[in-house]
C-alpha atoms as one frame of an Amber mdcrd trajectory, in Angstrom:
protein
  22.937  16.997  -9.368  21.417  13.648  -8.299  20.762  15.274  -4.671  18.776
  17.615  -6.049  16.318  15.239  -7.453  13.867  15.305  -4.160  13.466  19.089
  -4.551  11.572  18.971  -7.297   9.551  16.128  -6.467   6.091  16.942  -5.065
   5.424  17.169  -1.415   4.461  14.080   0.552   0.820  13.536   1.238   0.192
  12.627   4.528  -0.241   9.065   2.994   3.107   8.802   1.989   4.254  10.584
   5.027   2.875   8.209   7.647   3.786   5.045   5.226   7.891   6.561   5.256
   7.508   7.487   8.735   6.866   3.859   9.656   9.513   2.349   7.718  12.515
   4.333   9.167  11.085   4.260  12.814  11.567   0.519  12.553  14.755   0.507
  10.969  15.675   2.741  13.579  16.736   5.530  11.095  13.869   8.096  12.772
  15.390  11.462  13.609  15.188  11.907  17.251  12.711  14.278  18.111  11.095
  13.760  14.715   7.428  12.693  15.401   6.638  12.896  11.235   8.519  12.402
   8.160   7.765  15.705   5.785  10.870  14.632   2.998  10.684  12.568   0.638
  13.738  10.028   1.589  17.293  10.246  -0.748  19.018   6.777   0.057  22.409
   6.254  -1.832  24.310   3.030  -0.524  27.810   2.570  -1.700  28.755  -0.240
  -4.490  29.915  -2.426  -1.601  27.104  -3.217   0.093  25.426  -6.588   0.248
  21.937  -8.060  -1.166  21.006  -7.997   2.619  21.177  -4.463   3.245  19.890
  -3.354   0.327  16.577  -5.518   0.262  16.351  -6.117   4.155  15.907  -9.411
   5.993  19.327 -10.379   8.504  18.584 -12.326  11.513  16.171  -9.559  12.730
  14.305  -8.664   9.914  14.340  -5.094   9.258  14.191  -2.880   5.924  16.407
  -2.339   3.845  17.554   0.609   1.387  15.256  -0.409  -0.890  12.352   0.426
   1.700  14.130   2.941   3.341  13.765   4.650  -0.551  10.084   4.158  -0.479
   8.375   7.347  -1.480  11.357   8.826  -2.933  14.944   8.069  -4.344  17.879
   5.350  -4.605  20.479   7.031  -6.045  23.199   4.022  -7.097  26.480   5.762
  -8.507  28.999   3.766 -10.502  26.324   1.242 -11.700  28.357  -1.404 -13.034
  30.513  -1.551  -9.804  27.455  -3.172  -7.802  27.759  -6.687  -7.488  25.409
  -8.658 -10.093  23.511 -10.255  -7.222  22.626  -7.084  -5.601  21.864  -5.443
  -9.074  19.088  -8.974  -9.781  17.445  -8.376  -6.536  15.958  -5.140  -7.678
  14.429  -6.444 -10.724  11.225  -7.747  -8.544  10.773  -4.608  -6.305  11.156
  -2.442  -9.551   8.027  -4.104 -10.708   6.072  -4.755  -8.088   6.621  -1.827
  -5.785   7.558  -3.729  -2.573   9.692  -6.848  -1.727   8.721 -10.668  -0.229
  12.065 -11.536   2.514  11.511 -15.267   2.951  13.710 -17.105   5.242  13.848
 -20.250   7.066  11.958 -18.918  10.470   9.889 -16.045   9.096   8.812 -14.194
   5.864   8.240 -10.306   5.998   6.646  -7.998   3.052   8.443  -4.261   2.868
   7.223  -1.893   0.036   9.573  -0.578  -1.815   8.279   1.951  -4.353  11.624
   4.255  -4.648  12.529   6.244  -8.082  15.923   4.373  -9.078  18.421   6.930
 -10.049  21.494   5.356 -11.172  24.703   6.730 -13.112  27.642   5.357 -14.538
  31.076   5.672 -17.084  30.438   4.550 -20.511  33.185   2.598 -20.001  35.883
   1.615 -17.708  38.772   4.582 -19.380  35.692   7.095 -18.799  35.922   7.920
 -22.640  33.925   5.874 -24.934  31.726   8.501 -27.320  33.860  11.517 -25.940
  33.967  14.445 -28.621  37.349  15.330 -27.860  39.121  12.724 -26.344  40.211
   8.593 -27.944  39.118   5.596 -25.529  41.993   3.499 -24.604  39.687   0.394
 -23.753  40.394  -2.758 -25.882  38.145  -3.918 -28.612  34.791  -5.730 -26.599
  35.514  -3.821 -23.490  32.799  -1.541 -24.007  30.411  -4.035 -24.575  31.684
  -6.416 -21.491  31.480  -3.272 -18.822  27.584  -2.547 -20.242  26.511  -6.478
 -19.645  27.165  -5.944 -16.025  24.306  -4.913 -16.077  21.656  -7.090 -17.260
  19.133  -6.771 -20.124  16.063  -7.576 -17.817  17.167  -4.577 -15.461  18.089
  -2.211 -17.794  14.890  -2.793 -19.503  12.932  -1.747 -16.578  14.557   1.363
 -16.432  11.925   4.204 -18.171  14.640   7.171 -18.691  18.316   6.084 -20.347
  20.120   9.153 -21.200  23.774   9.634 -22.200  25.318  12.816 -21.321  28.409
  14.329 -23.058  30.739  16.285 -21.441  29.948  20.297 -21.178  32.450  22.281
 -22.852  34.031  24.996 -20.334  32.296  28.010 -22.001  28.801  26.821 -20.874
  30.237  25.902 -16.962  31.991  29.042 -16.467  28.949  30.939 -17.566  27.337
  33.025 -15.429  23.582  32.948 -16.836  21.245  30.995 -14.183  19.639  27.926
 -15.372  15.766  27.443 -14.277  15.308  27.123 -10.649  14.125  23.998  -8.644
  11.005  25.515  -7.470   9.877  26.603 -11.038  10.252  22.516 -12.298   9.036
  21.381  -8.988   5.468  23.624  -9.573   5.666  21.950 -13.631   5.911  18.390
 -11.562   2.911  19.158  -8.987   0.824  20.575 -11.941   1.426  16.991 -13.815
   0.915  14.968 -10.565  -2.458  17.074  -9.685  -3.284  15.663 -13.450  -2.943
  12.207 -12.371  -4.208  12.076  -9.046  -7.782  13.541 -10.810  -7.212  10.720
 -13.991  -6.661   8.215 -11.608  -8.887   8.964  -8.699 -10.815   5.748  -8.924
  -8.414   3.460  -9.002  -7.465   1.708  -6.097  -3.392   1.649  -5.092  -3.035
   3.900  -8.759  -1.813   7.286  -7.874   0.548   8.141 -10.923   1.423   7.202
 -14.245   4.301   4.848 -13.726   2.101   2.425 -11.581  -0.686   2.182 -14.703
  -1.066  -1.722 -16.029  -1.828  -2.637 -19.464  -5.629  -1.843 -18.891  -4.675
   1.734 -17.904  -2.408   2.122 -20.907  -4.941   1.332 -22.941  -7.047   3.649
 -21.714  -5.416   6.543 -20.902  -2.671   6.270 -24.122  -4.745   6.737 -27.596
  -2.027   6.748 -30.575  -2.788   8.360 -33.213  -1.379   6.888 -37.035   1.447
   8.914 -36.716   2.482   8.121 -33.097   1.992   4.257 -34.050   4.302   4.369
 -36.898   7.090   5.927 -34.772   6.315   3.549 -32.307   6.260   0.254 -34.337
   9.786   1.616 -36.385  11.272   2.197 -33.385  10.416  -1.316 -31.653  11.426
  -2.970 -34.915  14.720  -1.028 -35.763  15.901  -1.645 -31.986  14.182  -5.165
 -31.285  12.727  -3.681 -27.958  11.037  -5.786 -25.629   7.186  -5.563 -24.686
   8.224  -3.954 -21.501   9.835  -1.755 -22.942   6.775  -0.915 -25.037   4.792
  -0.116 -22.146   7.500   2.397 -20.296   8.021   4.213 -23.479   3.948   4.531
 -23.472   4.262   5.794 -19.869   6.698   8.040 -19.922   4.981   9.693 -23.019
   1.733  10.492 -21.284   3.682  11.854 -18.325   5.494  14.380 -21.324   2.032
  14.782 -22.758   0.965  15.898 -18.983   3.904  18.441 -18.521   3.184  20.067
 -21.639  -0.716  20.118 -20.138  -1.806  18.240 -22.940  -4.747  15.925 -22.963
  -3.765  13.386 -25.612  -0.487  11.824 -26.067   0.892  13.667 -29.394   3.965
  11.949 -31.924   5.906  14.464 -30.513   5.452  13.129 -26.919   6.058   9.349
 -28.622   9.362  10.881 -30.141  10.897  12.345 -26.936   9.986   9.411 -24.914
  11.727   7.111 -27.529  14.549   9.126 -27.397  14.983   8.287 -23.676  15.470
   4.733 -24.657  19.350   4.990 -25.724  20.549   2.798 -23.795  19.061  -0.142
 -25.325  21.086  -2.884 -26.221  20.694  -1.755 -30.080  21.550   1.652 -29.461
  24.449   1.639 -26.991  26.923   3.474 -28.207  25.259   6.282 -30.201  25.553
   9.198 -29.634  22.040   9.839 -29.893  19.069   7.829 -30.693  18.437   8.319
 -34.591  14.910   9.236 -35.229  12.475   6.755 -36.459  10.390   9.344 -38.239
C-alpha cells in the first residue's frame, strides 16, 4: 500500500525535479542514461541501517536516505525496530526540511524535505486492540514497545492512524475501490490551492511548511472549531506542536473538500488523526471532544 503513496502525489515541478536530480547524481544513485529525474523518489531503508546512511556524512560526505527522500517519501516499516539513535536524528530534518553533517574536517548542508511514512505492530504479539483475537504480551509491554519511539518524534508526526484488521468478506470482495489517478487529481486540485495562497512567500509552497505567522493567517477558527480544539488539547495534554500540525492538517482537509475556511468538521477529522498520542494509545478510536 505504502508503494503506492508516490502515485498520487502531484507531479514534480521542474524545481523539484532539478533539486532531486542533483541529489542522486551525487550520491551516485542516477539511472544511467537518465539526464532528469520525472518521479518523485520512494526510499525505504531497512531497520538495520546506521545514523550514517540514513542522514549522510562518512568519510566522503555524500547524502543520505534522508536526502535521497527529498521531494517525496521515506517509507520506515517496523518502526520500533530502528535503533533509537537513528530514530533522534530525524527529529531536526523533520522540522527544518534539510540536515547540518558536521565533522571534524568539513561540514555539508543536504535538504531533506521527504514525507515520513512509517508503520508498525501495536505491539510485539501483533495483537494489542485486535477485535477477535487476546494479546499474549505481559502487563507494561505495550507501553515499553510504544516508548521506542520517543514523544518528541512522534509528536512531529501530523497523521497517526490505527488500522484494524479487515474482516475476509471486505478482501475477497470484488467491488473496486477508487483509483489512484482519481485521488491523485483531488491532491493536484488542493496543491494548485496552495501554490496560489502561498505564491508570495518565499521557500512556502504547501501547507505543511506554513510557520506560526501563516497559521494565523490562513487558519480562522470559528467558536465552535476552538472549543473542539481547546477540549481536545486539554483532555489529551497535547503539546504546542502538536497544536500547530493538527491546525495544518485541517486546512489541507478544508482544501480537499475545496473549502475556503477551515470548518469544525475539518478541526474534528484532523483531531482524529492524532491517536497515537501518548493519552490516547490504545483506543480504539479517538473519542470525540464535541
Amino acid at each position: 500500500m505504502e508503494k503506492r503513496l508516490p502515485s498520487i502525489l502531484p507531479p514534480l515541478t521542474l524545481q523539484e525535479a532539478l533539486e532531486t536530480t542533483k541529489i542522486h547524481s551525487v550520491a551516485g544513485k542516477l539511472k544511467r542514461g537518465s539526464m532528469l529525474m520525472t518521479q518523485r523518489p520512494f526510499r525505504s531503508p531497512h531497520h538495520t541501517v546506521s545514523p550514517v546512511a540514513l542522514v549522510g556524512g562518512g568519510a566522503n560526505p555524500m547524502p543520505g536516505e534522508i536526502s535521497l527522500a527529498h521531494n517525496g517519501i521515506l517509507f520506515l516499516d517496523e518502526f520500533p525496530e530502528f535503533s533509537r539513535s537513528v530514530l533522534e536524528v530525524m527529529r531536526q530534518p523533520l522540522e527544518d526540511r534539510h540536515i547540518t553533517v558536521s565533522r571534524a574536517k568539513y561540514t555539508v548542508d543536504y535538504p531533506a524535505g521527504f514525507m515520513l511514512v512509517a508503520s508498525m505492530n501495536p505491539c510485539p504479539c501483533g495483537y494489542y486492540n485486535h477485535p477477535t483475537k487476546a494479546c499474549t504480551c505481559a502487563p507494561g509491554q505495550v507501553n515499553k514497545y510504544l516508548s521506542r519511539i520517543s514523544g518528541p518524534l512522534l509528536d512531529r508526526i501530523d497523521i497517526q492512524c490505527e488500522i484494524m484488521p479487515v474482516p475476509f468478506e471486505e478482501l475477497s470482495s470484488l467491488k473496486k475501490g477508487e483509483s489512484s489517478a482519481a485521488i491523485r487529481e483531488r491532491v493536484i486540485r488542493a496543491r494548485a490551492i496552495q501554490t496560489e495562497r502561498f505564491r508570495d512567500e518565499r521557500e512556502i509552497h504547501c501547507n505543511a511548511q506554513m510557520n506560526s505567522r501563516l497559521i494565523n493567517e490562513w487558519v480562522r477558527l470559528d467558536d465552535k472549531s476552538k472549543e473542539i480544539l481547546h477540549n481536545t488539547m486539554t483532555r489529551f495534554d497535547m503539546s504546542a506542536r502538536a497544536y500547530d500540525r493538527i491546525l495544518k492538517v485541517a486546512r489541507t482537509i478544508a482544501d480537499l473538500d475545496n473549502s475556503p475556511m477551515v470548518e469544525p468538521r475539518h478541526i474534528g477529522e484532523a483531531v482524529s488523526y492524532r491517536n497515537l498520542d501518548r493519552a490516547s494509545w490504545g483506543m480504539t478510536t479517538l473519542p470525540t471532544p464535541f
